[in-house]
C-alpha positions as CSV (number, residue, x, y, z in Angstrom):
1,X,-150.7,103.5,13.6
2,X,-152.9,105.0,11.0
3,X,-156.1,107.4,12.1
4,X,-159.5,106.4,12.1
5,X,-162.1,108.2,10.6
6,X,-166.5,107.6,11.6
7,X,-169.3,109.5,10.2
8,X,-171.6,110.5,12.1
9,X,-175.1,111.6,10.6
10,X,-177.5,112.5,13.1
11,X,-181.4,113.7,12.7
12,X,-181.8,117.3,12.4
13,X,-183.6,117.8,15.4
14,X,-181.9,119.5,18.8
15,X,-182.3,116.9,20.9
16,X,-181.0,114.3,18.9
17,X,-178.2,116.2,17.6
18,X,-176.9,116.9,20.7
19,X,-177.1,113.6,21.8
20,X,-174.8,112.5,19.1
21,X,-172.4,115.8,20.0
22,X,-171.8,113.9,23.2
23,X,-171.2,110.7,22.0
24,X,-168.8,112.0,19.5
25,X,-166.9,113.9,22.2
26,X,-167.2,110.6,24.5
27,X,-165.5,108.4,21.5
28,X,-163.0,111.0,20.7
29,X,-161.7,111.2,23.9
30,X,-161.6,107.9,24.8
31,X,-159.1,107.1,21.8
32,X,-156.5,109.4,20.8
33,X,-156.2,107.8,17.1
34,X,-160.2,108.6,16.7
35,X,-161.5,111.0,14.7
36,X,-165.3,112.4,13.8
37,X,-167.0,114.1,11.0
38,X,-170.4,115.1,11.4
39,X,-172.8,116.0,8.5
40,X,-175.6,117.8,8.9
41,X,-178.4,118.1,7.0
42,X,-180.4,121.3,6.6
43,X,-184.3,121.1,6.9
44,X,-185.9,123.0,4.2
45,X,-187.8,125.6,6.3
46,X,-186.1,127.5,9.3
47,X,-187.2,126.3,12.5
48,X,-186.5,128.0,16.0
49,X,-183.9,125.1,15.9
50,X,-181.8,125.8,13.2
51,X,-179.9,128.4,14.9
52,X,-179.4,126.4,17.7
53,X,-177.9,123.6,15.2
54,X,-175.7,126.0,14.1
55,X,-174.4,127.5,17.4
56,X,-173.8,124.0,18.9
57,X,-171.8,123.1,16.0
58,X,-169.8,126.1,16.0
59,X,-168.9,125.8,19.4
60,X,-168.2,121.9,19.7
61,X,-166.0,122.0,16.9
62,X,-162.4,120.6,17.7
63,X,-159.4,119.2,15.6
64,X,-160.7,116.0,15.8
65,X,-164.4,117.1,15.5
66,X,-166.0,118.8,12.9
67,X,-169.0,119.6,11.1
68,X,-169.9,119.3,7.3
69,X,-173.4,120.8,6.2
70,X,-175.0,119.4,3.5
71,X,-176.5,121.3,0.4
72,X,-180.2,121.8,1.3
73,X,-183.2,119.6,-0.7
74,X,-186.4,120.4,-1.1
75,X,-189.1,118.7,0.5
76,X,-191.6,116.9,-1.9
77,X,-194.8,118.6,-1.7
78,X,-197.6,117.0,-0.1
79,X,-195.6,115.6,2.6
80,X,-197.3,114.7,5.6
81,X,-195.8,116.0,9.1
82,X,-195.5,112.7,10.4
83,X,-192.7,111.0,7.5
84,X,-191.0,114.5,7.2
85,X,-187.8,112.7,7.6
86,X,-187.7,109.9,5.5
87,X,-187.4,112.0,2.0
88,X,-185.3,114.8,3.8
89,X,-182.6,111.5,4.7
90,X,-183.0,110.1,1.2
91,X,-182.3,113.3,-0.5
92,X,-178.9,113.7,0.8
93,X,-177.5,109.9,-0.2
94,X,-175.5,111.4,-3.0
95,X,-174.3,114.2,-0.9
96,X,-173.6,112.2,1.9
97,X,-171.2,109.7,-0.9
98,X,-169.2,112.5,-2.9
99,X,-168.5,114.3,1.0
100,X,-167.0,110.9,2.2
101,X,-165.2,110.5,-1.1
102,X,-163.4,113.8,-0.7
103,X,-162.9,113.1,2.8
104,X,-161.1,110.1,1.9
105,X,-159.3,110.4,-1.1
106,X,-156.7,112.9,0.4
107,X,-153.3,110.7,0.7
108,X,-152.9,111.4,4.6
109,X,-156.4,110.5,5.3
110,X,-157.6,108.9,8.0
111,X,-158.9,105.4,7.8
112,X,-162.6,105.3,7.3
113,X,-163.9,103.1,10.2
114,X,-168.0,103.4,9.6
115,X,-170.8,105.0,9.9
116,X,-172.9,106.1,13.1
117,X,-176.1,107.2,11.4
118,X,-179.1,108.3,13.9
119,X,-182.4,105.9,14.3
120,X,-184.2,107.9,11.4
121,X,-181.1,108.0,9.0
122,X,-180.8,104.2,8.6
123,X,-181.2,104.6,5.3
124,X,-177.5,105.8,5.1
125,X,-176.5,102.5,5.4
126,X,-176.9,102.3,1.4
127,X,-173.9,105.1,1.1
128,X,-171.9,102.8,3.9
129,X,-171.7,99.9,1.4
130,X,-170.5,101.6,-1.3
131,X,-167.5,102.6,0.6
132,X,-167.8,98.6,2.3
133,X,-167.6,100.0,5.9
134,X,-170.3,99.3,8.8
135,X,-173.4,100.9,10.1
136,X,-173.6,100.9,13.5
137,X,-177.4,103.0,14.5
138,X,-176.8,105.5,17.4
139,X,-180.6,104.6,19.0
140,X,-181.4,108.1,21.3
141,X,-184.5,106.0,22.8
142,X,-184.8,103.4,25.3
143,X,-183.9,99.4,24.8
144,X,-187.0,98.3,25.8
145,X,-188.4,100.8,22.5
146,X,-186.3,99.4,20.1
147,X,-187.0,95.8,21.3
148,X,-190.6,96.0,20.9
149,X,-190.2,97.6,17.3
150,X,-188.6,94.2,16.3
151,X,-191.5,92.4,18.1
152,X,-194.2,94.4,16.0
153,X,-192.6,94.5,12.9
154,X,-192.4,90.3,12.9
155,X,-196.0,90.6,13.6
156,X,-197.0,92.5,11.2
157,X,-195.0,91.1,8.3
158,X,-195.9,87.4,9.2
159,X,-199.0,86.7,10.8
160,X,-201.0,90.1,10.5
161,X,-199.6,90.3,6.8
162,X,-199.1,93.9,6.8
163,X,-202.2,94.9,8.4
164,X,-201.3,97.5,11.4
165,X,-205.6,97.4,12.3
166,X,-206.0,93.8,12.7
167,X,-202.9,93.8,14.8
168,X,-203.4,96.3,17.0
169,X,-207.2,94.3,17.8
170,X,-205.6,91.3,18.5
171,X,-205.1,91.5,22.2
172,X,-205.6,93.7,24.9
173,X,-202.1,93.5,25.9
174,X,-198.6,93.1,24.2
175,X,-195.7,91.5,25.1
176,X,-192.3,94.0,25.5
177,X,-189.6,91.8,24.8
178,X,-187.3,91.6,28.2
179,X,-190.1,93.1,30.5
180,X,-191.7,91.1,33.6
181,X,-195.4,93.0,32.8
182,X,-197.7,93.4,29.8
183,X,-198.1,96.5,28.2
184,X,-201.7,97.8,27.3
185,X,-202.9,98.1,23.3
186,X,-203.8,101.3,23.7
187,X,-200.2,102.2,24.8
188,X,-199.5,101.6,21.4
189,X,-201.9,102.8,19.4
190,X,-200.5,106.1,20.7
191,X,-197.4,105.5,18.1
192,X,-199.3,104.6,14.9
193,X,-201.1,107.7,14.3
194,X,-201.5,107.4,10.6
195,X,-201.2,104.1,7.6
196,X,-197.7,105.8,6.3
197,X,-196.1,107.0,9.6
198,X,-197.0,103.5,10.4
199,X,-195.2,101.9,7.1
200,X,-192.2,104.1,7.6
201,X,-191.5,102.8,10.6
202,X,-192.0,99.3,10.6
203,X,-189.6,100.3,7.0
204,X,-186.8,101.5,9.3
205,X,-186.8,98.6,11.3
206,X,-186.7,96.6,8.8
207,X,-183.4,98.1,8.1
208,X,-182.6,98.1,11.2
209,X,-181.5,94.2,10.9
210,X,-178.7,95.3,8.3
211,X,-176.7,97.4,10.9
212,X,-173.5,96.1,12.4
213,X,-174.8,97.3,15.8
214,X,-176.8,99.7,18.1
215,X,-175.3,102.0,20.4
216,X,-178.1,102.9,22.6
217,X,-178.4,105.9,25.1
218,X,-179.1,103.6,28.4
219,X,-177.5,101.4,30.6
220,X,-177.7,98.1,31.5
221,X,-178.8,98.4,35.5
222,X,-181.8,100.1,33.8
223,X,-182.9,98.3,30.9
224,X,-181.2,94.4,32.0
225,X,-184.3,92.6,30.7
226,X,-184.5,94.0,26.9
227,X,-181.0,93.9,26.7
228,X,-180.2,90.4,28.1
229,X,-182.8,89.8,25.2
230,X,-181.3,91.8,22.7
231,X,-178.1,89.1,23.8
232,X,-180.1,86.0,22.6
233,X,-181.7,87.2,19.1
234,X,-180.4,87.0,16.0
235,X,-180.2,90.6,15.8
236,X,-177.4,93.3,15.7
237,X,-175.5,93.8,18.9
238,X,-176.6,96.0,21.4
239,X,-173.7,98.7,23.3
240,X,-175.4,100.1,26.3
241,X,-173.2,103.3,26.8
242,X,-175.4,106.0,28.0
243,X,-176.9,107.8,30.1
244,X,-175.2,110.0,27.6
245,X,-176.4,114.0,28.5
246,X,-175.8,117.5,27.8
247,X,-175.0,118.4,31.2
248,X,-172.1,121.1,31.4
249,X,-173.4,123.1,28.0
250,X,-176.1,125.6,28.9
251,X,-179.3,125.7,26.6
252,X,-179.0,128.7,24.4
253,X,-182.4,128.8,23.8
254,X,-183.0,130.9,27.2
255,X,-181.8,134.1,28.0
256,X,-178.7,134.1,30.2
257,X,-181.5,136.7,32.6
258,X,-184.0,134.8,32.7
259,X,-181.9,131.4,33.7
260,X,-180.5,133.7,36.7
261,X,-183.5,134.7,37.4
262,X,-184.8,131.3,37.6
263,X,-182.0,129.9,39.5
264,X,-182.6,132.9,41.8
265,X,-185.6,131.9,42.6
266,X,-184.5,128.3,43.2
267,X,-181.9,129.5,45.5
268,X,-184.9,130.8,47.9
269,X,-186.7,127.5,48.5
270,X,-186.4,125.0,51.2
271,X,-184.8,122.1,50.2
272,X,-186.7,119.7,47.7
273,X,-190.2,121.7,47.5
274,X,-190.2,122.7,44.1
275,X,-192.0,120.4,41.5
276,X,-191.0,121.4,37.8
277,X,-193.5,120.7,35.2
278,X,-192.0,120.2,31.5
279,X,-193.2,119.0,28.2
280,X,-190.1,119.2,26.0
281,X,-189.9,121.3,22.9
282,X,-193.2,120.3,21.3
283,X,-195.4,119.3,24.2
284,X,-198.3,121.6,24.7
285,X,-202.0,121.4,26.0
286,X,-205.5,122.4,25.4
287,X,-207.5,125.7,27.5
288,X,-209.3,123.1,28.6
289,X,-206.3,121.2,30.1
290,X,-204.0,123.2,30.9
291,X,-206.7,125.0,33.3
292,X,-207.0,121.8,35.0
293,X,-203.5,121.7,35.7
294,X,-203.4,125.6,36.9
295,X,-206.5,124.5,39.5
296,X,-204.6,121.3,40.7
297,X,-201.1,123.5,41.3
298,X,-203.0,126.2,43.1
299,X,-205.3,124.1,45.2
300,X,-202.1,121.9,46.1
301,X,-200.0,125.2,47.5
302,X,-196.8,123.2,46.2
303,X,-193.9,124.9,45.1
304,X,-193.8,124.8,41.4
305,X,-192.0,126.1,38.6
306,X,-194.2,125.5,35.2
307,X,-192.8,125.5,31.9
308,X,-195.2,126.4,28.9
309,X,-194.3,126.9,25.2
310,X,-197.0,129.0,24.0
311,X,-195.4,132.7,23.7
312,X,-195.9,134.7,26.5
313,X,-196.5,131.6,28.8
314,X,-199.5,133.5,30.6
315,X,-201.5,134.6,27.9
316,X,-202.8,130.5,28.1
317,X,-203.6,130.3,31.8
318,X,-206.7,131.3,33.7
319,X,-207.0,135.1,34.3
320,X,-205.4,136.1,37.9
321,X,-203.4,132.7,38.2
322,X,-200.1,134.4,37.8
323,X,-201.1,136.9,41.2
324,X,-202.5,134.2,43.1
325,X,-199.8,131.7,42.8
326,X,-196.4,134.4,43.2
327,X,-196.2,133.3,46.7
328,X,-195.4,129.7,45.9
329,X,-194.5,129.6,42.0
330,X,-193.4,130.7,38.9
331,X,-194.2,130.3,35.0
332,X,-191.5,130.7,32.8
333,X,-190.9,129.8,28.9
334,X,-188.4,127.2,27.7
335,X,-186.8,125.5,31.2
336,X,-182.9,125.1,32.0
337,X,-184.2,121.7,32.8
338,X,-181.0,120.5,33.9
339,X,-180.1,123.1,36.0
340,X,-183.7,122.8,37.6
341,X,-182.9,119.4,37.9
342,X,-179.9,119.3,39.8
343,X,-181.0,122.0,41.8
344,X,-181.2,120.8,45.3
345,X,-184.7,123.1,45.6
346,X,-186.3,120.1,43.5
347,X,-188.0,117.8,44.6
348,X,-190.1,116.2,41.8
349,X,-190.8,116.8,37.6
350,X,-194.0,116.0,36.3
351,X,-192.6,115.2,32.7
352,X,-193.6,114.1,29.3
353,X,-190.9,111.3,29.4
354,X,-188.9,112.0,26.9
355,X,-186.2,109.7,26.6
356,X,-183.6,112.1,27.7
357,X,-185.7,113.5,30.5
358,X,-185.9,110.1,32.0
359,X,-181.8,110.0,31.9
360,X,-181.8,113.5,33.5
361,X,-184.3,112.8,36.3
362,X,-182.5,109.5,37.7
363,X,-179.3,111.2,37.1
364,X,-180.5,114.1,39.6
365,X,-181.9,111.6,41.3
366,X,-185.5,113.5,40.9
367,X,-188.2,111.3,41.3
368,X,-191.4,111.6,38.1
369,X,-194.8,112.3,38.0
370,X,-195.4,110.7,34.3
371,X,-197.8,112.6,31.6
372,X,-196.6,111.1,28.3
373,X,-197.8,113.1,25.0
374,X,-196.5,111.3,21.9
375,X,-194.2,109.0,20.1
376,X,-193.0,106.4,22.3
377,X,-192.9,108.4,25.7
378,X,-196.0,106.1,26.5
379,X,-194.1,103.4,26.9
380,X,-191.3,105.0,28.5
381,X,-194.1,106.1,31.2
382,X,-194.8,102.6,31.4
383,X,-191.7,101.4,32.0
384,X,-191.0,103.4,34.4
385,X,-193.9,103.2,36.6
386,X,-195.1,99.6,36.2
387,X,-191.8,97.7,35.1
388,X,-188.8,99.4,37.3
389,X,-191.3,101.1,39.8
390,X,-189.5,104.1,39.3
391,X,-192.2,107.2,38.8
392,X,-196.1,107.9,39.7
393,X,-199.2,108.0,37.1
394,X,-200.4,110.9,36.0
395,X,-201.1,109.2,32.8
396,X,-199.4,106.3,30.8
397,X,-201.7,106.7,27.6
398,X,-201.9,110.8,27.0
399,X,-201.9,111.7,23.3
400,X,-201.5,115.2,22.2
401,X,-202.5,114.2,18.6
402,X,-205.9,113.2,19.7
403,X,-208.8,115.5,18.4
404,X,-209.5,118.1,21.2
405,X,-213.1,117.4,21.1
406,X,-212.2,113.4,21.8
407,X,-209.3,114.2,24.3
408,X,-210.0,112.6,28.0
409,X,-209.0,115.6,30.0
410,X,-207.1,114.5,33.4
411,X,-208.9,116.8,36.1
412,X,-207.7,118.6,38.8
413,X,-208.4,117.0,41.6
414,X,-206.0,113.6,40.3
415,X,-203.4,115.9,39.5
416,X,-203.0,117.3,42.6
417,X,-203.6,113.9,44.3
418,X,-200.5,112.6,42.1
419,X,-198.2,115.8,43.2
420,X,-199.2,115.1,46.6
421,X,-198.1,112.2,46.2
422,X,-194.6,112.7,44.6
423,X,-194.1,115.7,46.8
424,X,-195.0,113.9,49.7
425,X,-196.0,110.4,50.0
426,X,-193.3,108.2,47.7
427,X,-190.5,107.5,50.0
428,X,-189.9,103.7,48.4
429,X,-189.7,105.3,44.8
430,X,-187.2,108.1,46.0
431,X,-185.0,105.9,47.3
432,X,-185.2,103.6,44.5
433,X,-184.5,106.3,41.9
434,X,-181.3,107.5,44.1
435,X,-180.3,103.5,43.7
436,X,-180.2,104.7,39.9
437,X,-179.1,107.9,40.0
438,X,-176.0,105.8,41.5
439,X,-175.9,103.4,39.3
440,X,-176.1,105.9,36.1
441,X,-172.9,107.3,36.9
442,X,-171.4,104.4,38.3
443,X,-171.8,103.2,34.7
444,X,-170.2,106.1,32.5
445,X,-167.3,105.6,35.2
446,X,-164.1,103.6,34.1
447,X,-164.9,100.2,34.7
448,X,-168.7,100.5,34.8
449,X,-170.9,98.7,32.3
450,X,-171.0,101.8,29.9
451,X,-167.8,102.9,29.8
452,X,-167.0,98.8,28.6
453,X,-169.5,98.8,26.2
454,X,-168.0,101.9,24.9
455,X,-164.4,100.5,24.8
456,X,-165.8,97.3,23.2
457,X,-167.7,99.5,20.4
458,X,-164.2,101.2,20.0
459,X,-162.7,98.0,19.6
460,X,-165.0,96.8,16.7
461,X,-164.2,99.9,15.1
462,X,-160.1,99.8,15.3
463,X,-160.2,96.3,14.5
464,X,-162.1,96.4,11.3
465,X,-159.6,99.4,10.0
466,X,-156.4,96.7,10.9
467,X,-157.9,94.2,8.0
């Protein structure tokens, strides 16, 4: 039987490149015939990142695994922040088309299958049809996410004609396709942050409808109710076949010292007493803030260990908190957060909710405080606190891109209450986020739900190269 060749063209971002590492690796090893090219495009200004990129690919590469980089494009200028993305993707279309060309004009060539393109590279599916192969959209958030971008994007096509304002002052509450519970407006308005970040992404969407199918990083004893809906539109399929993770690869953007020293330190703490506190890669806080939290931890004499970006992580904290709290904690820079996380010294992570945070917490079976900051990790808060009952509230509505002077600062005295709380008084939600932790590898397991949704993805895939 002939080979069979995807593409694979992930965001330029860390988290969601690793992300689509794994899923290559899980798809190559799962069919012998399979094989994976993955391009990469370079962004135009050297981030901390970009070295990373580039040791992850060197060191994933296999045989049938390996990495193209793109030629780099310029950025337009005047670009705002917020649609970086969208000309960085649509500058690498003819790239992208003459790399796949050479790819497959060799005589022994594999058979070109499709494309896996990431959320933000939809786009792509342009250069898919000229070589009449399918798109299938590797989505790195949650079910319930991408279900409630269809939702708002009918909205605002049909009856709110294209205006995000009127929309958004409609109702209090919105609907989340698949979910028992409302969601608040202003959970929402958190994601809409400007008119052309707004466009682009209702744009994407829009796309969106064109793929073949969505391979999304969850699983279906988490998400049931957006997926079962996802089952009954006349949308793209839906594969549940996460919780896919990083969890063998160390992150090489801490020292192999100071992860020792960490896990040292874990190593000397009773059993589930240590609450980690981690924003991902770009969450950070105000003084103003940020002291609030350094009041609650030391009032609350709870083990901690508190990750902070800012460079050295002390120079942002009150003066003497360091001395005071060496007893019963310790601030370090960027987190092995898995490591922490499996540690069996943790007992609780106050997090940002980052999609892939959520997976790694009810893997570990570590129960969440939740502090959302931007893009949708509100509603990731929410569904885990409200819909599944799976976390505590710090906040479900935080936004970091809220002027400082405007920002509702959460005081001291809740945030200790909440890790008092997690720490010690949410029995019911510990148990029900081991019930998940089981489930979650229950479902990567041969025979669970992800692992099928993963064969039938692979199925689509062969079948379309035998025609």
């Amino acid at each position: 039987m002939k080979k069979v060749e995807l593409i694979f063209i992930p965001t330029p971002i860390i988290g969601h490149l690793t992300s689509a590492v794994e899923l290559a690796h899980l798809l190559v090893n799962q069919h012998p015939r399979l094989s994976i090219t993955i391009f990469i495009i370079k962004i135009p200004s050297p981030t901390r990142s970009t070295s990373l990129i580039r040791s992850l690919c060197s060191s994933s590469a296999t045989d049938r695994l390996r990495f193209i980089t793109l030629p780099e494009q310029p950025i337009p200028e005047g670009t705002k922040t917020t649609v970086t993305l969208k000309p960085l993707v649509e500058s690498q279309k003819q790239n992208v088309s003459d790399a796949v060309a050479n790819l497959t004009s060799a005589p022994d060539s594999p058979r070109l299958a499709g494309f896996v393109v990431d959320m933000f590279c939809i786009t792509m599916v342009d250069v898919a049809n000229q070589f009449n192969v399918p798109t299938f959209v590797f989505y790195t958030s949650s079910a319930s996410f991408l279900a409630l971008l269809f939702h708002l994007q009918e909205l605002y096509d049909g009856e709110f004609n294209h205006d995000m304002d009127q929309l958004l002052n409609s109702a209090t509450e919105f609907t989340v396709p698949g979910f028992k519970n409302p969601i608040p407006r202003k959970l929402i308005s958190t994601i809409f942050i400007d008119r052309e970040a707004t466009e682009w992404v209702h744009d994407l969407t829009r796309r969106f409808r064109e793929a073949s199918g969505f391979l999304v990083n969850t699983f279906s004893e988490l998400e049931s109710g957006p997926i079962n809906w996802f089952a009954n539109q006349n949308l793209p399929p839906v594969y549940a076949v996460g919780p896919i993770l990083n969890l063998k690869k160390r992150n090489p953007q801490i020292g192999e010292s100071d992860r020792e020293e960490i896990l040292k330190w874990l190593d000397e703490q009773p059993p589930s007493s240590v609450i980690l506190l981690c924003f991902g890669s770009l969450g950070t806080f105000n003084e103003s803030q940020t002291k609030e939290i350094a009041d609650a931890l030391e009032r609350s004499r709870v083990r901690f260990l508190w990750s902070i970006r800012q460079d050295p992580p002390a120079s942002v904290l009150p003066e003497g908190f360091v001395d005071r709290t060496a007893g019963i904690g310790k601030v370090i820079g960027w987190a092995p957060q898995v490591e922490i996380l499996e540690h069996p010294a943790t007992g609780g992570f106050v997090s940002h909710c980052g999609w892939n945070s959520v997976l790694e917490s009810l893997w570990n079976g570590v129960a969440v405080a939740t502090w959302p900051m931007y893009a949708e990790q509100q509603l990731n808060a929410f569904e885990m606190v409200v819909e599944l009952g799976l976390a505590v509230e710090v906040s479900l509505d935080y936004s970091m891109f809220v002027e400082e002077e405007a920002a509702a600062v959460v005081t001291a005295e809740e945030i200790e209450a909440v890790i008092r709380k997690l720490m010690e008084g949410s029995d019911e939600i510990k148990k029900a986020v081991m019930v998940k932790s089981e489930e979650s590898k229950k479902a990567i397991m041969e025979g669970g739900s992800s692992f099928n949704d993963l064969n039938r993805f692979i199925n689509v895939i062969v079948k379309y190269t035998i025609y």
